[in-house]
C-alpha positions as CSV (number, residue, x, y, z in Angstrom):
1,X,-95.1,-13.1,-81.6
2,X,-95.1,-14.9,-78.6
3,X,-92.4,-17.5,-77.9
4,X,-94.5,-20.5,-77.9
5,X,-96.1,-19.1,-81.3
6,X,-92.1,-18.8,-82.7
7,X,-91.3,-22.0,-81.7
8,X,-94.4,-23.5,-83.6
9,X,-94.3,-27.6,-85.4
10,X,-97.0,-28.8,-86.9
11,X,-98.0,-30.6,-84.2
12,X,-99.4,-28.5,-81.4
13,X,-102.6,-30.3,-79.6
14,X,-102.6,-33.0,-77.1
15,X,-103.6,-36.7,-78.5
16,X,-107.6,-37.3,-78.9
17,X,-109.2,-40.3,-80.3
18,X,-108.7,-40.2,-84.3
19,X,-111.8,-38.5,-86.9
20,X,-112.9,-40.2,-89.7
21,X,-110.7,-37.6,-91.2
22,X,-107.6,-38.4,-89.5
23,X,-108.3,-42.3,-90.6
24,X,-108.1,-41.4,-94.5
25,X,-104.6,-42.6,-95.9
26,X,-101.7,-39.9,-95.6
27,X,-101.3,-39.9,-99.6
28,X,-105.1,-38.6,-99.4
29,X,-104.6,-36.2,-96.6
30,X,-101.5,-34.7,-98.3
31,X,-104.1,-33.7,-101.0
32,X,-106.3,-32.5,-98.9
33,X,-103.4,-30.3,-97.6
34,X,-102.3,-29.6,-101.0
35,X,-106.1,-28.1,-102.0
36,X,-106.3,-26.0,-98.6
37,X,-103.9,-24.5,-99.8
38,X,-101.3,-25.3,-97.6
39,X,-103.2,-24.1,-94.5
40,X,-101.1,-24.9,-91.7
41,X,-103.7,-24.6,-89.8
42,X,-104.5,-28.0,-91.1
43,X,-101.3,-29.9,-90.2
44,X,-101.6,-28.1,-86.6
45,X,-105.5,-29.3,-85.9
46,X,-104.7,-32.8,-84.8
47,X,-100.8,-34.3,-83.8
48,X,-102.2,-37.5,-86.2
49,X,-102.9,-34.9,-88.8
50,X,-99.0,-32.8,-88.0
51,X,-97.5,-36.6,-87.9
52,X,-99.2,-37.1,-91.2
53,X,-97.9,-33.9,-92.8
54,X,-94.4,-34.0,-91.5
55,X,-92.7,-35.7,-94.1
56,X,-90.1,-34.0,-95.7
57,X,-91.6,-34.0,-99.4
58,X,-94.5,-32.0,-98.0
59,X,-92.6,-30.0,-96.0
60,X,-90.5,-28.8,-99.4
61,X,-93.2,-28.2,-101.0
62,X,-95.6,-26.0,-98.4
63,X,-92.0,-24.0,-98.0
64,X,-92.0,-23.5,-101.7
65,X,-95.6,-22.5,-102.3
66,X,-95.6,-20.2,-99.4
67,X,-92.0,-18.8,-99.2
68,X,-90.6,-19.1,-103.2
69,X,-94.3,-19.0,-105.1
70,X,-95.9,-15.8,-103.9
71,X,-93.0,-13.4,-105.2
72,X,-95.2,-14.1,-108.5
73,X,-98.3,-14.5,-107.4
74,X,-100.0,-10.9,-107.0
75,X,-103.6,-12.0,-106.3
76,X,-101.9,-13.9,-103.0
77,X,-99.6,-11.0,-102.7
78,X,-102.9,-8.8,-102.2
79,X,-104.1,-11.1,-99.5
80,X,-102.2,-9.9,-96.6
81,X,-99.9,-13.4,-97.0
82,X,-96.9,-11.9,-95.3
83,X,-98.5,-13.2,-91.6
84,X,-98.8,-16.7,-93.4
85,X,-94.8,-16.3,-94.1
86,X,-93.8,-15.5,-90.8
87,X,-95.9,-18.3,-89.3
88,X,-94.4,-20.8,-91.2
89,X,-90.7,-19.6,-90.5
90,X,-91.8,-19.7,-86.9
91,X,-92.3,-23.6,-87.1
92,X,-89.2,-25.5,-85.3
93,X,-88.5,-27.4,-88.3
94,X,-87.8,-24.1,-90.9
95,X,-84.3,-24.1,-90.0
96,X,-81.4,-22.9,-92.6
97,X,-81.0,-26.2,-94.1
98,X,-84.6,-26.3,-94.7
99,X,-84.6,-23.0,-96.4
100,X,-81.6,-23.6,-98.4
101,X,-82.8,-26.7,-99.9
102,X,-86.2,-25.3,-101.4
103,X,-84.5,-22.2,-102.3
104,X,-82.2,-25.0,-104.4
105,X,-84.6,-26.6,-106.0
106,X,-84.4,-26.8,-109.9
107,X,-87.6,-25.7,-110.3
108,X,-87.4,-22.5,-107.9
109,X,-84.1,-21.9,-109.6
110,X,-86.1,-21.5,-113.0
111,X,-88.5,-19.1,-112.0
112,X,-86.5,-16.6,-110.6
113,X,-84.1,-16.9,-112.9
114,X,-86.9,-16.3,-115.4
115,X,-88.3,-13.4,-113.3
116,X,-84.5,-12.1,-113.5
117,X,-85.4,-11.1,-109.3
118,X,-83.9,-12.9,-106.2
119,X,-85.6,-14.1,-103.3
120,X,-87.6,-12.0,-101.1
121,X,-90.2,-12.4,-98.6
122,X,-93.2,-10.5,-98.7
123,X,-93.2,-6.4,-97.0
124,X,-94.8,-7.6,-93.7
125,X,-93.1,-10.9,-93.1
126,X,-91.5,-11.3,-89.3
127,X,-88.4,-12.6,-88.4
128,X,-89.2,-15.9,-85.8
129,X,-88.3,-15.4,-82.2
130,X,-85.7,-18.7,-82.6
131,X,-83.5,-17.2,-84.9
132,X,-82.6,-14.2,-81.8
133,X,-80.7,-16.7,-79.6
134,X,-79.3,-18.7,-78.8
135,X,-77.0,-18.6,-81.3
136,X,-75.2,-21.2,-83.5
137,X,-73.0,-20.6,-87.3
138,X,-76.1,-22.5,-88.5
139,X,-78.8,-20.0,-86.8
140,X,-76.4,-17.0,-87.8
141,X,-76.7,-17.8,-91.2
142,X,-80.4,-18.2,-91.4
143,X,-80.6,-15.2,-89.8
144,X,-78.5,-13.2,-92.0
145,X,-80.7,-14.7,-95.1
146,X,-84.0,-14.1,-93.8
147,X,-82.5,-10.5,-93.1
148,X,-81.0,-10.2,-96.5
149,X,-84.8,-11.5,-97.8
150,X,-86.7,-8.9,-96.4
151,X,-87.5,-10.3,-93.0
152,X,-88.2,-7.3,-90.2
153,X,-88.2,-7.4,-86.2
154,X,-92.1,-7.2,-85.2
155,X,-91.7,-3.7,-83.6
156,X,-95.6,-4.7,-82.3
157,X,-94.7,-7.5,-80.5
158,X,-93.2,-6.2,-77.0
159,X,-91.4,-9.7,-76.6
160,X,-90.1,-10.3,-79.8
161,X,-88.4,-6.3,-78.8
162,X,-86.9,-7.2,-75.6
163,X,-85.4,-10.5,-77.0
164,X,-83.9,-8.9,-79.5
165,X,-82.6,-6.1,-77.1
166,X,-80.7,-8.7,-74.3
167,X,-79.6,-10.6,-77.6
168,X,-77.9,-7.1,-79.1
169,X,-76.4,-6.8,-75.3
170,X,-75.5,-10.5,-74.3
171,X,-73.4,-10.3,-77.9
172,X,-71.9,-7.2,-77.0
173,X,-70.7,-8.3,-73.4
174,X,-69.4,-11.5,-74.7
175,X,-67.5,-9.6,-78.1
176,X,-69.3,-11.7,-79.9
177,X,-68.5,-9.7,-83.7
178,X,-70.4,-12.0,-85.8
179,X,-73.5,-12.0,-83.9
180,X,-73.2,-8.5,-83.3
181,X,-72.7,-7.1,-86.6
182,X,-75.9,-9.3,-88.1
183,X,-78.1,-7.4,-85.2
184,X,-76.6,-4.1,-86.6
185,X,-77.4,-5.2,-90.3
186,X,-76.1,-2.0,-92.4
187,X,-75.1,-0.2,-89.4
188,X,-72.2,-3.0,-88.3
189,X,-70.1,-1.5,-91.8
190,X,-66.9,0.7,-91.3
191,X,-65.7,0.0,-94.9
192,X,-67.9,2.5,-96.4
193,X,-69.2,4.7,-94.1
194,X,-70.7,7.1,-96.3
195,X,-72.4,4.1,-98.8
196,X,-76.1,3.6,-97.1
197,X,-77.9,1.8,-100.0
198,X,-78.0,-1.2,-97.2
199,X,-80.1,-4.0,-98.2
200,X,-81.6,-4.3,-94.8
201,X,-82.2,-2.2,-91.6
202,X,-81.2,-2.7,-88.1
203,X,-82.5,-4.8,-86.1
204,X,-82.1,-2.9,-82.8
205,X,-81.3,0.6,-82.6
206,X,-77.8,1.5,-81.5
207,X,-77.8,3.7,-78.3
208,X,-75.2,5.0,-76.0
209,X,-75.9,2.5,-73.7
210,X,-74.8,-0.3,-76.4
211,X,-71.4,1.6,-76.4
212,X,-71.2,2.1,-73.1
213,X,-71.5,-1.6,-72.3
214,X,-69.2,-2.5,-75.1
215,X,-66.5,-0.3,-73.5
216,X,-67.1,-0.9,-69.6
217,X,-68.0,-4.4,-69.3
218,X,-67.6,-6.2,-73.1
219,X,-63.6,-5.7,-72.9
220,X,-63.9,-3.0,-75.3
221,X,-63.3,-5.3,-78.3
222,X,-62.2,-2.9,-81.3
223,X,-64.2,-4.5,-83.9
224,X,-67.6,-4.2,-81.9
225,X,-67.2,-0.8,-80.4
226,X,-66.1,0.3,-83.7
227,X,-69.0,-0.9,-85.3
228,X,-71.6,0.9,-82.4
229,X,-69.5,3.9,-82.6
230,X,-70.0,4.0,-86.5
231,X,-73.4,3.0,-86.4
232,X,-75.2,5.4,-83.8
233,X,-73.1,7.8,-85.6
234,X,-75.3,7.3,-89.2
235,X,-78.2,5.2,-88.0
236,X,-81.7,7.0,-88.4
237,X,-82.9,5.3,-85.2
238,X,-80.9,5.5,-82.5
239,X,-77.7,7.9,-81.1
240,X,-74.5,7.9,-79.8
241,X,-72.8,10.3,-78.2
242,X,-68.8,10.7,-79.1
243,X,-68.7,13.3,-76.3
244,X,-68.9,11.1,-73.8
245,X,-66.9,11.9,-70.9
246,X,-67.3,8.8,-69.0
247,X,-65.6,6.6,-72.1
248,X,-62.7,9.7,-72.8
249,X,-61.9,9.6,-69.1
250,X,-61.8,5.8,-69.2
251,X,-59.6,5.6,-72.6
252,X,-57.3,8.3,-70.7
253,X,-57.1,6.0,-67.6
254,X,-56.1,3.0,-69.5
255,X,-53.4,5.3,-71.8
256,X,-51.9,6.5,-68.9
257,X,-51.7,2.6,-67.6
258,X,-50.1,1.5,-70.9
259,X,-53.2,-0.7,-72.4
260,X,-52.9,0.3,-76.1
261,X,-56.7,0.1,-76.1
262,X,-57.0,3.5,-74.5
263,X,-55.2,5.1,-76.6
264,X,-57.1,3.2,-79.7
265,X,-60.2,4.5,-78.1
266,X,-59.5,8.0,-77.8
267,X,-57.9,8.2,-81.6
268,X,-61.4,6.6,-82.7
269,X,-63.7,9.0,-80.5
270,X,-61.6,12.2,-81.8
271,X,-61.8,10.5,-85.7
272,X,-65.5,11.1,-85.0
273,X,-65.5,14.7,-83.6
274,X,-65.9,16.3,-87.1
């Protein structure tokens, strides 16, 4: 997806003269909404219509229907409706807050506890460009849901690639563990490295460069190169190499000038040489 597309409100064109349609009362355009069946495309054709449509009542309710309803609804399911979840989890306003209300709702509550299921999104659905970076706890977490929900990278989108890419690596320079191990997904685990029933993949593939960078110019921050080093080690997508000269001669350099780091590293790389 694009990043305009990812960063999608209702309210997307520039202000023309009011329809007869725009003039109808917003308790009767709601309706109208409501039997569309919560097109968005409907919301988006006007801003008087998205200004209309923006109230929060609405908003729970298109988020419910789209998101919470069609884990039940098979004839929808068969509809190719996982494009229409990923375009409304691109619109600025989906945020976790949002998402954590309508997945709180006593009524949504009842029907998947009913089901006996938890909440996923539909095989298909994309994860939005905004939840990449920049990064907040708020963002993280809504990441990590959508994630645990069934969300996927857009491997088509070439964008939507490289933004995830310079997110993996900006997190790693910085040592920022959190933000790296959601990118990783299963891969970020060293508490069971021989458990792979993850719940999610990775977002981006972990290569020897991503260890490399950790190491050289990331500060080497134990908890993120262990994770790289543990998961280009079992991840079905990309490769690391524990050979590495480059990072044994660097952990050696750093021994022999007393950082306790060096010798961390080369205990960790030989841990891996099995």
């Amino acid at each position: 997806m694009s990043a305009t597309s990812s960063e999608a409100s209702f309210v997307t064109a520039p202000e023309e003269p009011i329809s007869t349609l725009e003039s109808l009362p917003t308790d009767v355009l709601e309706r109208v909404f409501r039997y569309s069946g919560m097109n968005l495309a409907f919301p988006r054709a006007t801003p008087h219509l998205g200004r209309c449509l923006s109230g929060s009542v609405i908003k729970g309710d298109v988020l419910k229907q789209v998101l919470i309803d069609l884990m039940f609804d098979e004839d929808l399911k068969n509809r190719n409706m996982a494009d229409v979840q990923s375009d409304l989890l691109g619109c600025k306003w989906v945020d976790e807050d949002a998402f954590t209300t309508a997945l709180q709702d006593n009524h949504v509550i009842h029907h998947i506890a009913c089901f006996g299921t938890e909440f996923k999104l539909l095989p298909g659905c994309t994860l939005p460009s905004k939840v990449l970076k920049p990064w907040s706890p708020s963002k993280l977490r809504f990441l990590n849901r959508l994630l645990e929900a069934g969300a996927k990278l857009n491997w088509d989108d070439e964008w939507d690639v490289q933004f995830a890419e310079t997110s993996l690596r900006t997190a790693i320079v910085q040592g920022n563990v959190p933000v790296v191990k959601v990118l990783l997904g299963p891969l970020a685990s060293v508490q069971h490295p021989k458990k792979y029933d993850w719940p999610f993949d990775p977002i981006v593939p972990v290569m020897q460069k991503h260890l490399e960078l950790a190491v050289f110019r990331g500060g080497c921050v134990r908890e993120v190169v262990r994770m790289l080093l543990h998961g280009g080690r079992v991840g079905h997508l990309g490769q690391v190499d524990v050979h590495n000269n480059r990072m044994s001669s660097w952990a050696l350099d750093e021994e022999s000038r007393g950082n306790p780091t060096g010798a961390w590293l080369l205990r960790l790389i030989e841990s891996r040489m099995d």
